[in-house]
N, C-alpha and C positions, 0 to 999 in steps of 0.2 A: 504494500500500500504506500502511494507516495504523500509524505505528510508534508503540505504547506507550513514551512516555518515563519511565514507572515501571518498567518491567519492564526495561530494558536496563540502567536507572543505579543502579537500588538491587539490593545482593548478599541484600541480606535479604529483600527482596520476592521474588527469585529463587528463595531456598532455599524458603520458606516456601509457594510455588507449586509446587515439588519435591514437598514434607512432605507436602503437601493432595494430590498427585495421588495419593500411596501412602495416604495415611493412607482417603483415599478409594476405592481399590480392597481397601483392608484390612475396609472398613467394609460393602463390599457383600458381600465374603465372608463378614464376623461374620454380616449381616442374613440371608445366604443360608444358612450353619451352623445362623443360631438360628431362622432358622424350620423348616427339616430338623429340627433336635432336638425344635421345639414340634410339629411334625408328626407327630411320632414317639412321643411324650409321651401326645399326644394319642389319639392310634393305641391307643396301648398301654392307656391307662385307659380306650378307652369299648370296645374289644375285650372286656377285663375284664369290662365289663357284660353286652357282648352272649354270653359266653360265661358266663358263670353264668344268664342268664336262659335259653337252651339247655341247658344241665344240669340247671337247676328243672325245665321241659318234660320233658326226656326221664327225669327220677326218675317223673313222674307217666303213664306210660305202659307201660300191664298188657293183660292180656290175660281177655276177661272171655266166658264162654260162647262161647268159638272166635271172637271178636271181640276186633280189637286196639282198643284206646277209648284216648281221653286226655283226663285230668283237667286242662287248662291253669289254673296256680298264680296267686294273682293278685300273688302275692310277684314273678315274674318280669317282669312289665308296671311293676310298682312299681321297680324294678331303673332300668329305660329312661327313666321320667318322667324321671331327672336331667337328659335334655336334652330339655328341653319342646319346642325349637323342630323338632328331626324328627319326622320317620314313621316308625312303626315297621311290617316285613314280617314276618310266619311263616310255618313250613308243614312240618309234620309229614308225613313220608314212610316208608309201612309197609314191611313185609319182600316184598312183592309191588309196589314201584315206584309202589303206588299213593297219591296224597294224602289222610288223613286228615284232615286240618284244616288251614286256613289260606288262602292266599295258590295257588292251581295253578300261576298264572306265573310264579310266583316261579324263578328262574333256576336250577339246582344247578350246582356248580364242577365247569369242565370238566376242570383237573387232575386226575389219581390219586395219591393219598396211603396207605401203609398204615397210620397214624394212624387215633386216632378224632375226631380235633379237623382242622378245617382253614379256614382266614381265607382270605376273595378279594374283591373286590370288579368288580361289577357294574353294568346297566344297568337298574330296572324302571321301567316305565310312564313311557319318557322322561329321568327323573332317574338319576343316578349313586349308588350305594349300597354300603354296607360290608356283609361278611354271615358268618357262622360258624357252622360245621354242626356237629354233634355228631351221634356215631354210638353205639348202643349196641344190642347184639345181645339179640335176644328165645328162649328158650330155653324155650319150654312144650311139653306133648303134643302140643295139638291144632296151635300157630303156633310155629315154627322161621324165626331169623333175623331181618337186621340191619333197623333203624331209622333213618331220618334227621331231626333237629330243623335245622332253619333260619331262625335270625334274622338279621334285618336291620335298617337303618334309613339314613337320610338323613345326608349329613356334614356338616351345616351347623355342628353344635356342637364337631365335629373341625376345621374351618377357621377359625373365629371363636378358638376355643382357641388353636391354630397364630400367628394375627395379633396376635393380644394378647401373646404370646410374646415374637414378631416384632418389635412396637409396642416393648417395654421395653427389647428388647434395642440397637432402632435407636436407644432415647433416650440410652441408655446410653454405646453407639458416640461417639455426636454430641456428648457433652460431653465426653466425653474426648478426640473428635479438637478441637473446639473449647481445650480444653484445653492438647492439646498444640504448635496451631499457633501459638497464644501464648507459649507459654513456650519456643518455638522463635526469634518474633521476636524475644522478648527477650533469648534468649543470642547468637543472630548478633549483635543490635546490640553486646550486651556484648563479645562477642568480633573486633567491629571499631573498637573503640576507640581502639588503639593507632595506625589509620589516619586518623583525627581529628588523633589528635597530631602524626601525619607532616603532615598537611597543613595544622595551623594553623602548627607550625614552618614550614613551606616559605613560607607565605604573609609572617609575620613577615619573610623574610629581605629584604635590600636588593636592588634588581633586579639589581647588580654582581655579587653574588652567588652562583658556582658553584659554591662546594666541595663536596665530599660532605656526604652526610645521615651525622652521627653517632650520631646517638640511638640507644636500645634497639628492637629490635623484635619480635617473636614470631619463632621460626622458622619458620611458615609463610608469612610476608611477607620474609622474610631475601633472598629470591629477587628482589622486586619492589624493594625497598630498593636493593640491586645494582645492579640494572636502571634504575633510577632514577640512581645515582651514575654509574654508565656513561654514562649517557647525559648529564648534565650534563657529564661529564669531557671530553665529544668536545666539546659544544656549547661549555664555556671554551676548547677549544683551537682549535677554530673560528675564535671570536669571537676570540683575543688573533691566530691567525693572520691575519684581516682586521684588525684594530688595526693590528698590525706592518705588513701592507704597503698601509695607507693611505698609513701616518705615513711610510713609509720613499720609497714614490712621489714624496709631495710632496718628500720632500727632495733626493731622488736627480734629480727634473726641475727641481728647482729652481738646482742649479749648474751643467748645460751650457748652459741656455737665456742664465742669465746670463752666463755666457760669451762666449755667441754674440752677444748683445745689444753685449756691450764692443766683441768683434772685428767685427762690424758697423757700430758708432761708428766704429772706427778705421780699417774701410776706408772709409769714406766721408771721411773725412777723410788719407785718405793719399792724394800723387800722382805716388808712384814705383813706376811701373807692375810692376816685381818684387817689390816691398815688398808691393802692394797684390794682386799673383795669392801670392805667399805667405797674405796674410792669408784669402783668397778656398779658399784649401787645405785652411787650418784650418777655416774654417767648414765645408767641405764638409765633411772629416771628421769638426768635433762633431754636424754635425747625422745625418751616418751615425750617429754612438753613440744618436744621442737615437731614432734611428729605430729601432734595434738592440733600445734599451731599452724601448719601447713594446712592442717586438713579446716580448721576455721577461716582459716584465710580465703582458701578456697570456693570456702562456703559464704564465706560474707562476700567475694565477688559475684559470684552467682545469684544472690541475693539483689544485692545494688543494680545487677542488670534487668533481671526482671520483674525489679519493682516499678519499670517504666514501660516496659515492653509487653507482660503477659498479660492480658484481658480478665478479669477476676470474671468465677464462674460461681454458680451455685451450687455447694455442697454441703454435707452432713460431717460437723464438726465431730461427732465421735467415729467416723470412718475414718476420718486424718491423724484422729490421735490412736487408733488401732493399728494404724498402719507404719506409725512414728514408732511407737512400741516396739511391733515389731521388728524392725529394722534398726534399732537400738540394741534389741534385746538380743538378735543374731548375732552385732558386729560387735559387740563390745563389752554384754555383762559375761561375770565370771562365775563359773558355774557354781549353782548353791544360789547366786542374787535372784530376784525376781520383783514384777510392778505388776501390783495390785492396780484393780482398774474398776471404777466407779461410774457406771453412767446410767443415764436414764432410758429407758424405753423405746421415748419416744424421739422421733429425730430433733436433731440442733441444727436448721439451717443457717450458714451464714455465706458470706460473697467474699471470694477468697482466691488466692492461688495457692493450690492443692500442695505444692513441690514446696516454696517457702515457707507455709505455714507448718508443715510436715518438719522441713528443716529447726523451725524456731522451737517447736515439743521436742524435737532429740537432743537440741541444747538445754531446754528447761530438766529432761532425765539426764542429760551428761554433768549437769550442775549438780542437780540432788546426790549422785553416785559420787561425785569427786570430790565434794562438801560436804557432804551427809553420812547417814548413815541408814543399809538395806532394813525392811522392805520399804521400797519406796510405793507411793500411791499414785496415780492418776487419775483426775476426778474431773467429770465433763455435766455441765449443770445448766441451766435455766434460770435467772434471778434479774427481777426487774425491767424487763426486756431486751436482757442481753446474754450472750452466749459467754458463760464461765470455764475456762480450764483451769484447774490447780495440782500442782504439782507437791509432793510434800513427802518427807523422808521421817527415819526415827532419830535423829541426829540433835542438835543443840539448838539447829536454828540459824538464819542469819545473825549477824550483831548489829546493833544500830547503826554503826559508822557503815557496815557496807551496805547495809542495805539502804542510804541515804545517797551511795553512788553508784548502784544497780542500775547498769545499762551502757555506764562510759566503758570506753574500749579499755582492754589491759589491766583491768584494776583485780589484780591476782590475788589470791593468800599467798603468803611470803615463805611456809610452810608446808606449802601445794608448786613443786617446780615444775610441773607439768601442766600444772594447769598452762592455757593461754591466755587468761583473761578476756578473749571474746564472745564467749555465749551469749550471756545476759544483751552483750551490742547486739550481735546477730538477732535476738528474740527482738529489740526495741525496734533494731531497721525496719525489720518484716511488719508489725503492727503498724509503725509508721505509714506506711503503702496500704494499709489493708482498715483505717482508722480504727484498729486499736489501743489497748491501753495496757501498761505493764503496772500490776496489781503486788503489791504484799499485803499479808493475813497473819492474826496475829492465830494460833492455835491454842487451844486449853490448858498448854504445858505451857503457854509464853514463849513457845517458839514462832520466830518469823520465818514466810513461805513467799514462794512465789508466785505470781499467774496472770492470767491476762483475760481477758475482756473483749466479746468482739458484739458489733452491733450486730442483731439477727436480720437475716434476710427479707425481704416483704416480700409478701402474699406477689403471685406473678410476676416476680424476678425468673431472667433466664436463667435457664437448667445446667 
């Protein structure tokens, strides 16, 4: 398919190919109107003719020694000359049906009219012809009764009339639409002006450069303007959320590896065999954290991408946490652990993406198991019109100090070297996108818990 790259990118080209398709069915209509009216025009003055040169005729038709005779006028032949280029027919028709003079074949209208005037046109000798009869009744002793005069002639100077009509009117049409498609282009351009200035501004700016667009704009672009700011607004926070966890990567793999590096030096240089399966411990467990941490990283990228990209669907909030479970409970509890799991009956819709919500419940069970203590619980509830999950172990509890910074990135127990310190992030991203909320609960022992909050679905939400 060959794509016009005028016609897609200029708005003015577009309208003005709009203008022209009406301006152009406007114009055949004018042409169609004015030649109907010059038809009609036309019509109408050489009928005139043909009807006075019938009236001359039938003044001059007497009755002369019991013979109807007619004096044909040469005033009504003078009448018709106006249009040199026809033929002219006659044919006088007496009170006995029969022809007097003229034309025999000449046709009479097959209409009935109680008139003494009556216009038809016809077909003689091959050609198409206009014709008007005049009637007038004879009223002597000897001859009683009506007359019929019939002229006629060719429409060639009826049609030439009709085109020249036609002719003036289409020229007429043509400059004015000519006229107005111009002064069309010109005011779209004029009036997409202020789209120039958005775009030499944008162009102007530094590539770092996301802020909104401030300028003036028409309010018919008010809309696009927006949409524009919008959409820079996501792509800065895009782009500063890959900044942040470039910069934050490198730093956060930067101090267990060296770590591991030291305690590697040192067990190789240690040769007291407890000393040395100590040091051998630690490694093991920094390099669990660094394993821990790769695997959250990864997940928090994946997260960040399709909090902007995947379309939330409607599902059943304790399907997602069955299936978090399980996928938990395959890849990482240690045999003998187990999650207890609490839910209601009846379903929990909410509007969600399946994959990162899924992801933020195996961070809320990788929390309880890394901070806590087995069995842990997982509990999917209904309250207030909102969809509950909670999470909760046999353990101590949060403390207040972390639980006041549950959610920032890296904020570890100091005591936990594996941990990564991104779960709680990872669960805050994914609600973020999804408008929920990260909840702590105080439990009956005074232990703090975790959990989150989502709005429930409405009634004919997509499936």
């Amino acid at each position: 398919m060959i794509r016009l790259s005028l016609i897609s990118s200029s708005v003015a080209f577009r309208l003005v190919i709009v203008v022209t398709g009406f301006l152009a069915l406007a114009a055949c209509a004018g042409v169609y109107a004015a030649y109907s009216y010059g038809r009609a025009a036309a019509d109408q003055a050489f009928d005139r003719l043909l009807t006075g040169a019938a009236l001359q005729i039938a003044e001059r038709i007497s009755v002369d020694d019991g013979r109807t005779v007619v004096d044909l006028p040469l005033s009504a032949f003078e009448l018709l000359s106006l249009a040199p280029d026809d033929r002219v027919f006659y044919r006088v028709v007496g009170p006995r049906g029969n022809t007097l003079t003229g034309f025999d074949a000449l046709p009479l209208p097959t209409a009935e009219t109680t008139g003494n005037k009556i216009i038809y046109e016809t077909a003689y000798r091959g050609v198409p012809v206009r014709a008007v009869e005049v009637r007038r009744r004879l009223a002597e002793q000897s001859i009683s009764g009506q007359t019929a005069v019939i002229v006629a002639h060719t429409m060639d100077a009826r049609a030439g009339l009709a085109r020249d009509i036609a002719a003036k009117a289409m020229a007429a049409v043509a400059l004015a639409t000519l006229v107005i498609i111009l002064i069309t282009f010109w005011a779209t351009r004029f009036a997409l002006k202020p789209l120039d200035r958005i775009e030499t501004s944008i162009k102007a700016r530094d590539p770092t450069d996301l802020s909104p667009f401030t300028g003036k704009a028409p309010r018919e672009i008010e809309a696009l303007v927006a949409a524009i700011n919008h959409f820079m607004g996501r792509l800065d926070s895009r782009v500063r959320d890959m900044q942040d966890f470039v910069a934050d990567t490198a730093h956060q793999m930067r101090t267990p590896i060296t770590a591991m590096r030291a305690q590697t030096e040192l067990a190789l240089e240690e040769d007291n065999p407890q000393r040395l399966k100590a040091t051998l411990i630690k490694i093991r467990r920094r390099a669990v954290g660094v394993s821990r941490l790769m695997e959250q990283l990864l997940s928090q990228a994946l997260v960040i991408h399709r909090s902007d990209t995947v379309p939330l669907s409607k599902t059943d909030l304790r399907r997602i946490a069955l299936e978090a479970e399980r996928e938990y409970r395959t890849s990482s509890l240690k045999q003998g652990d187990g999650i207890e799991l609490d839910f209601p009956e009846d379903n929990v819709p909410v509007m969600c993406d399946p994959f990162s919500l899924r992801e933020a419940i195996k961070n809320l069970l990788a929390n309880a198991f890394t901070h806590g203590q087995p069995p842990v619980t997982l509990k999917v509830e209904i309250k207030d019109g909102f969809a509950l999950l909670k999470v909760s172990d046999r353990g101590p509890g949060l403390s207040a100090e972390i639980t006041e910074k549950a959610g920032d990135r890296y904020i570890r127990n100091e005591d936990k070297p594996e941990s990564a310190g991104l779960g709680i992030s990872i669960v805050r991203q994914v609600l973020n996108s999804h408008q929920g909320e990260l909840f702590t609960w105080r439990a009956e022992d005074s232990a703090l818990w975790l959990g989150f909050r989502l709005p429930l679905a409405k009634e004919g939400a997509d499936a």
